[in-house]
DOMAR-169644 format. One line per field, with one value per residue (C-alpha): residue number from 1; residue in three letters; x, y, z. Coordinates in steps of 0.5 Angstrom, whole numbers, always signed. Layout:
REM DOMAR-169644
num NUM|...
residuo ala|...
X X|...
Y Y|...
Z Z|...
***
This chain:
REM DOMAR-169644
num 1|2|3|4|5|6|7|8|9|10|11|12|13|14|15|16|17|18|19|20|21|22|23|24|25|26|27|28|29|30|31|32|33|34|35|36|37|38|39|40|41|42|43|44|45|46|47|48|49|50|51|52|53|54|55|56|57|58|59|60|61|62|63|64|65|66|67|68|69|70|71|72|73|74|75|76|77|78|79|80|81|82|83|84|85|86|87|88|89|90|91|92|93|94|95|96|97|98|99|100|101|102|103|104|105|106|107|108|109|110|111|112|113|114|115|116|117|118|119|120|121|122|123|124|125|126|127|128|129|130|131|132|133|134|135|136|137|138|139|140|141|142|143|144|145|146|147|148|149|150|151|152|153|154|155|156|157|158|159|160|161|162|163|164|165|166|167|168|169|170|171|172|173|174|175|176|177|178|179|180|181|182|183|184|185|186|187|188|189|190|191|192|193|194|195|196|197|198|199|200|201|202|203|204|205|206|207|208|209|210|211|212|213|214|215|216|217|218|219|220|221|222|223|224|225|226|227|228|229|230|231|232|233|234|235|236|237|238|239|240|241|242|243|244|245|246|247|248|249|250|251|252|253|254|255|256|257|258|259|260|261|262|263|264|265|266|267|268|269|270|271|272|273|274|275|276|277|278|279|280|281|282|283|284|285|286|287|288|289|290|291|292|293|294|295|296|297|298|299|300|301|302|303|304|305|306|307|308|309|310|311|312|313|314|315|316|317|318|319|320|321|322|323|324|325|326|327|328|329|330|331|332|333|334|335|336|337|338|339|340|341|342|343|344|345|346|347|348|349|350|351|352|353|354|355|356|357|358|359|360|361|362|363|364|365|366|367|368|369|370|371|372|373|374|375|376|377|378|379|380|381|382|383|384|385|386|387|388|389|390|391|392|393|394|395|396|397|398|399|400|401|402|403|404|405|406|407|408|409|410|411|412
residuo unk|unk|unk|unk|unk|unk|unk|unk|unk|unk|unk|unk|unk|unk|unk|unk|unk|unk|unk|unk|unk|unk|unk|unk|unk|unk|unk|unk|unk|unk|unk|unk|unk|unk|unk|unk|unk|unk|unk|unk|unk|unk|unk|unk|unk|unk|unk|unk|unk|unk|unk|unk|unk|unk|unk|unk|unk|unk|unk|unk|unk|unk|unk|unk|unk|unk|unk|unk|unk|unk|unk|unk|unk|unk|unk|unk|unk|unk|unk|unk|unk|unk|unk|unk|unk|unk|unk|unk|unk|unk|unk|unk|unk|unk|unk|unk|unk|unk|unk|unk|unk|unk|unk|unk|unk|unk|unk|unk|unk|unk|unk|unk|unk|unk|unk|unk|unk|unk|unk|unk|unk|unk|unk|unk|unk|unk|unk|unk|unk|unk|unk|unk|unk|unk|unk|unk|unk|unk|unk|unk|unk|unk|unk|unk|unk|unk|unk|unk|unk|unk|unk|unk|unk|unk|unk|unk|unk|unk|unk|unk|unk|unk|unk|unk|unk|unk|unk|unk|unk|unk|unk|unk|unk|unk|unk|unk|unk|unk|unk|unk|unk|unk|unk|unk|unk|unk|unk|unk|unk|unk|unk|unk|unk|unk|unk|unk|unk|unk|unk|unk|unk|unk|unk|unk|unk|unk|unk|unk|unk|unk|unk|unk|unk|unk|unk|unk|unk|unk|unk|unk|unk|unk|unk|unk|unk|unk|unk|unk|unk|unk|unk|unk|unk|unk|unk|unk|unk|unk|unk|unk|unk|unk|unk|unk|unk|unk|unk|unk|unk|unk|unk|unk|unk|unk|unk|unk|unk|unk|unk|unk|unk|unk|unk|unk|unk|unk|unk|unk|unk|unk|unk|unk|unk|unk|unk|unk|unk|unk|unk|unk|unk|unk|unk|unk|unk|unk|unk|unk|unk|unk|unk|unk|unk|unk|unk|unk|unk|unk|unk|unk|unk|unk|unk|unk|unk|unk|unk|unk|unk|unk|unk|unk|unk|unk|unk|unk|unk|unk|unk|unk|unk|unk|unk|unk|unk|unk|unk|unk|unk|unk|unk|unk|unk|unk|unk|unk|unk|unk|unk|unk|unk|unk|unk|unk|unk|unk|unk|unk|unk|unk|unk|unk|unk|unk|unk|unk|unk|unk|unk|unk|unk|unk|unk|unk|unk|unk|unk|unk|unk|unk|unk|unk|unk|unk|unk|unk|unk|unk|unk|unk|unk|unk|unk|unk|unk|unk|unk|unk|unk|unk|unk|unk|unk|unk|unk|unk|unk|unk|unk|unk|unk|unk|unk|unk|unk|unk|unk|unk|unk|unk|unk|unk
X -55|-60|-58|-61|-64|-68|-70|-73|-76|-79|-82|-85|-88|-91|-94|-96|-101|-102|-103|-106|-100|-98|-92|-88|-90|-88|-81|-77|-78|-75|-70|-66|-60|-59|-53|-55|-54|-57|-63|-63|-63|-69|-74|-73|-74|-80|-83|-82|-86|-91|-92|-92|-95|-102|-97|-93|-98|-100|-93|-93|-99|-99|-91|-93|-100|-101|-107|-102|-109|-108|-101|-98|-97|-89|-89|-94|-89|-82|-85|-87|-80|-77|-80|-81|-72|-72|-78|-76|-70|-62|-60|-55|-60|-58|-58|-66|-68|-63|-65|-72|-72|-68|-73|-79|-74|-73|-81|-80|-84|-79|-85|-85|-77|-77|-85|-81|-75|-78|-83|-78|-74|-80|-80|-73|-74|-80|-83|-78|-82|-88|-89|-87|-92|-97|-101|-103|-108|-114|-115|-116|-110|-106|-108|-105|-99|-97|-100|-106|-113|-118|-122|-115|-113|-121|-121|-115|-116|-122|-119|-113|-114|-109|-103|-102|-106|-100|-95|-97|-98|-90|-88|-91|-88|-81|-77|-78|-73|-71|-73|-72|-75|-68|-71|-69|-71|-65|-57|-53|-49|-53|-52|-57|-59|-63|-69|-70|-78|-79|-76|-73|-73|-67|-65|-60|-58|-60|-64|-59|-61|-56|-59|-66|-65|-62|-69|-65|-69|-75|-77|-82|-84|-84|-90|-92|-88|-91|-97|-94|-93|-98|-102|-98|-99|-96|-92|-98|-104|-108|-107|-111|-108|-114|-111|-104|-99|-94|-92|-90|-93|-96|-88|-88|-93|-91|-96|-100|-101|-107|-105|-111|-110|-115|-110|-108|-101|-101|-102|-96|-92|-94|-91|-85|-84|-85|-80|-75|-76|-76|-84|-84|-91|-95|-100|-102|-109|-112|-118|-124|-123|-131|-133|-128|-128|-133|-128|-124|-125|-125|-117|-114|-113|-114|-111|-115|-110|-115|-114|-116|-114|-107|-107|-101|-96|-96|-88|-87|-94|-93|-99|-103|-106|-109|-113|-113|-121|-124|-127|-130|-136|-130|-126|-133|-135|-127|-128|-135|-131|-126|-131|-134|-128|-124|-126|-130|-125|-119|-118|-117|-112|-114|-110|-110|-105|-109|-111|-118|-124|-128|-123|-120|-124|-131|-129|-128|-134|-139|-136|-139|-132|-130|-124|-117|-114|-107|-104|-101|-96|-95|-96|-91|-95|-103|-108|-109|-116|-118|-112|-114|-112|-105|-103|-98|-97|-91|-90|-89|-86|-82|-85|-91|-98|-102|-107|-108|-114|-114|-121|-124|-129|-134|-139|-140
Y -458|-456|-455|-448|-452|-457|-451|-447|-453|-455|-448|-447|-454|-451|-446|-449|-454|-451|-443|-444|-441|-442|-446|-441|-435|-438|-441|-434|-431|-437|-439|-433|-432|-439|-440|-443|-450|-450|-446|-452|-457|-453|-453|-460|-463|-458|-459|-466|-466|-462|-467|-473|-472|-476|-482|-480|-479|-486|-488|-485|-487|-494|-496|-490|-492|-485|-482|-476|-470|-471|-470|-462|-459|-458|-466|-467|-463|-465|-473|-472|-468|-474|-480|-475|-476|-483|-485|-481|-479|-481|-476|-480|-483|-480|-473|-475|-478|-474|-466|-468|-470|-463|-460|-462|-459|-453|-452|-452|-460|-463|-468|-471|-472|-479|-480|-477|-481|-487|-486|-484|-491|-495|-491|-492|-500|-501|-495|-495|-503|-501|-495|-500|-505|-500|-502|-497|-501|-497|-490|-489|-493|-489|-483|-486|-489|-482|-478|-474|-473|-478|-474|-472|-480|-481|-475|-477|-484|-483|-478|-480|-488|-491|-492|-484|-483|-487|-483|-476|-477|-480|-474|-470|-472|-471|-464|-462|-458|-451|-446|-438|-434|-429|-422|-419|-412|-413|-413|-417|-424|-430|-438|-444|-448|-445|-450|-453|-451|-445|-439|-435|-441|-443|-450|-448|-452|-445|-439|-434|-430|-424|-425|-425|-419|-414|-416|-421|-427|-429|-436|-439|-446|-448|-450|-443|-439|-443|-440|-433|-434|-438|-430|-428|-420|-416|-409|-404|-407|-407|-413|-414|-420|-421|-424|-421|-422|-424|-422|-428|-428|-421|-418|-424|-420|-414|-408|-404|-409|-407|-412|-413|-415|-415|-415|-409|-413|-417|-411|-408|-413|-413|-406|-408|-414|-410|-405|-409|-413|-406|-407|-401|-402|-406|-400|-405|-403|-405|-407|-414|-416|-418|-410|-407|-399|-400|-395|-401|-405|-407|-409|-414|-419|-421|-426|-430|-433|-436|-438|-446|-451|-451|-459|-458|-455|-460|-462|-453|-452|-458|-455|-454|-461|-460|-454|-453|-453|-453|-447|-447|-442|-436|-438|-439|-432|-429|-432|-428|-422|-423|-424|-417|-413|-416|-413|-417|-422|-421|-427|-429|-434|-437|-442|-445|-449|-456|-462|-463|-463|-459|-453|-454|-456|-456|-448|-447|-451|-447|-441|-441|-438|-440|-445|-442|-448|-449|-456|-454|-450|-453|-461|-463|-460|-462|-465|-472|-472|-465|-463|-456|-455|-456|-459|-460|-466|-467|-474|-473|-467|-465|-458|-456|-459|-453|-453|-447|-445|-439|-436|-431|-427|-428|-423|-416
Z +39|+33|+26|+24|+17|+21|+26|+20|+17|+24|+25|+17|+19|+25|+22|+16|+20|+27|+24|+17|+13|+6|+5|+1|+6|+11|+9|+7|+14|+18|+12|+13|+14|+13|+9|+2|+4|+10|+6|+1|+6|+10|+4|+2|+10|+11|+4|+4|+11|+8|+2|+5|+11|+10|+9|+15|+21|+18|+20|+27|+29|+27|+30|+35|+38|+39|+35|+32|+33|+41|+41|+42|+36|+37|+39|+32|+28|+30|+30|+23|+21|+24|+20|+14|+15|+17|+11|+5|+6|+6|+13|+19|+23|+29|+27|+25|+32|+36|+33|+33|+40|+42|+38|+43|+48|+46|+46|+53|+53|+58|+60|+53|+52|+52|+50|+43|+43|+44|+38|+33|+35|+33|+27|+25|+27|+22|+18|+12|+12|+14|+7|+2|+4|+3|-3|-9|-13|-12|-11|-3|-2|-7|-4|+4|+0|-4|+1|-3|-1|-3|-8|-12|-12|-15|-20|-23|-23|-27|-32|-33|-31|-27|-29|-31|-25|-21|-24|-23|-16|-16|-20|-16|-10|-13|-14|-22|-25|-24|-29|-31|-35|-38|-38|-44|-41|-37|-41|-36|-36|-34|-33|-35|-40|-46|-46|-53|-54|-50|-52|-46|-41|-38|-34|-28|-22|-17|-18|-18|-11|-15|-22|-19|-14|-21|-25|-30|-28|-26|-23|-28|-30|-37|-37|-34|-39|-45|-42|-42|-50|-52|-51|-58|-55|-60|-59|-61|-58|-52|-46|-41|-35|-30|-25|-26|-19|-18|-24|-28|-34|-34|-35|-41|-45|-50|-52|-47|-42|-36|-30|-25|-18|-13|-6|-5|-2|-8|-12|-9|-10|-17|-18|-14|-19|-26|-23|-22|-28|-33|-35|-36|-41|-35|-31|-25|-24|-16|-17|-17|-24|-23|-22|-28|-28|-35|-39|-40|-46|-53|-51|-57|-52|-45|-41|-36|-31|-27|-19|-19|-15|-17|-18|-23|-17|-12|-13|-12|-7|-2|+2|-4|-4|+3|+2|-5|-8|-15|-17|-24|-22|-21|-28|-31|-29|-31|-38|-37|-36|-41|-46|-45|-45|-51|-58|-63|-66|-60|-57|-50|-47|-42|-37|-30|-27|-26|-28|-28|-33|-28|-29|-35|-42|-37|-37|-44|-47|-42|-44|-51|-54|-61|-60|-64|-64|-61|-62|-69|-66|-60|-62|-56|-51|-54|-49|-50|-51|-53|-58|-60|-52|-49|-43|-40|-35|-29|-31|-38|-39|-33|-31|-28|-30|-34|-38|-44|-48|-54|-55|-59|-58|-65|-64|-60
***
């Protein structure tokens, strides 16, 4: 017997490492159904796979003696899903060995039944030993300890020195708490804990599945919201959002809003999202934000919420950290675009959800923007080092890492 959360924890890591897909669009299509334990339970076992998965091929090749790269993929993912359980987490040992062993069954691999078994009893005698020996004392090693690519270890190691480096990488293996933004477009009763900085953030156990389908909701993190409310739009003026699916920020935002989205999918799901939530002011617009019809300018503000390397996001996009890449060239030229299109004087908020000089305050000082300076409304969340900017950091603040800049354009 296999339990229908390890079997859908099992197929969303299959496809994330063997199909290229990404972790949060995999996991919906083989979770439902289940029932909201089991839901739970098959998010944190796939997530947590996914995360620690450099610290756990580590394990299983070292107690395993079998290069993990040789092994068939339905072998690979059910060793790694074993270890992760028997590594990091508090589930019945029998239950970890025995289900993933049924799993390589289920995969019609008979042949290599006992090879699996005979692994993960070797896990279950040393691995938990063999992860705590493991040292953190310089960036490579912390990367195969935490279970980061190296480059992340080293970037963050020179940014933010060690110790803050060190703990950003445990945070960002940790679940961060639940946040919602209340949708005040939509009248109707909703339980959480009002957030004492963000206006409108709410802290709950869940996301309520029936508060979210009726448009009260919308799961956003604080540091993603304070992002939405740092753009300031105002009732009467023209908003252009760049790069505006899914829609988070872009349904925050008052006055006539303009949402651009590239993906002709994406862009669907942005309608979709606007309906439901009542944003009735939010035209979305399908197109490249880098070729705009040349009719749209001269817009009050604009909002650049630029694709980057989402190194602010890990604990929530566990399989961001394996494929995620810098992008300052793209941010640069968005910023570019910004500049064109809002009105001398307008200003411009741009932000990006990672943690890093190449992408964030690089972007900001190439740009040759005026710098409307953030830290007097927001002192709680100024960068330590540029505090005209804000970020927000996961190990001190608990949400997701963002980085925010308000711009004005001083000249036609």
């Amino acid at each position: 017997m296999i339990s229908p959360a390890r079997r859908a924890a099992f197929d969303t890591v299959l496809r994330v490492f063997e199909d290229d897909a990404y972790a949060d669009r995999a996991f919906p299509g083989v979770a439902r159904g289940l029932d909201e334990r089991d839901r739970a339970l098959a998010q944190r076992l796939a997530y947590g796979t996914i995360q620690r998965v450099r610290t756990l091929d580590h394990g299983i090749e070292a107690l395993g003696r079998r290069p993990v790269a040789k092994l068939d993929p339905p072998v690979r993912t059910a060793l790694r899903l074993g270890a992760y359980q028997l590594g990091f987490s508090e589930v019945a040992v029998h239950a970890a060995v025995n289900e993933s062993v049924e799993l390589v069954r289920a995969a019609g691999l008979e042949r290599a039944v006992s090879f699996t078994n005979a692994v993960l009893r070797r896990l279950t005698l040393g691995l938990r030993e063999l992860l705590d020996s493991l040292p953190e004392a310089t960036p490579p090693e912390a990367a195969l300890r935490h279970s980061y690519p190296d480059w992340v270890a080293e970037l963050w190691w020179r940014e933010l020195g060690a110790e803050e480096a060190l703990a950003l990488m445990r945070a960002q293996n940790e679940p961060l708490e639940t946040v919602v933004r209340r949708n005040e477009q939509k009248p109707g009763d909703v339980t959480g804990t009002p957030d004492p900085e963000i206006p409108g953030a709410l802290h709950v156990e869940r996301v309520d599945e029936h508060a979210l389908r009726g448009g009260l909701i919308w799961p956003q993190s604080r540091g993603s919201q304070l992002a939405g409310l740092c753009v300031g739009a105002r009732n009467g003026e023209r908003v252009l959002d760049l790069c505006a699916a899914p829609g988070g920020k872009a349904t925050q935002l008052a006055g006539e809003v303009t949402a651009v989205e590239r993906h002709p999918g994406r862009a669907r799901e942005l309608e979709e999202n606007c309906r439901r939530l009542g944003a009735t002011n939010v035209r979305v617009l399908n197109a490249d934000a880098l070729a705009l019809p040349p009719e749209l300018r001269d817009f009050d503000r604009v909002l650049v919420d630029a694709p980057c390397s989402g190194l602010g996001v890990l604990a929530s996009r566990p399989d961001l950290r394996w494929r995620g890449k810098p992008l300052p060239e793209l941010q640069r030229d968005l910023l570019a675009v910004a500049a064109e299109r809002v009105r001398p004087r307008g200003t411009i908020l741009y932000s990006v959800c990672t943690i890093s000089v190449e992408e964030n305050e690089a972007v900001v000082d190439a740009s040759g923007l005026e710098v409307d300076p953030l830290r007097e409304e927001w002192k709680q969340f100024a960068h330590p080092r540029r505090p005209e900017f804000l970020l927000t950091l996961p190990h001190r603040h608990r949400t997701s890492g963002f980085f925010i800049a308000r711009l004005r354009r001083s000249s036609p």
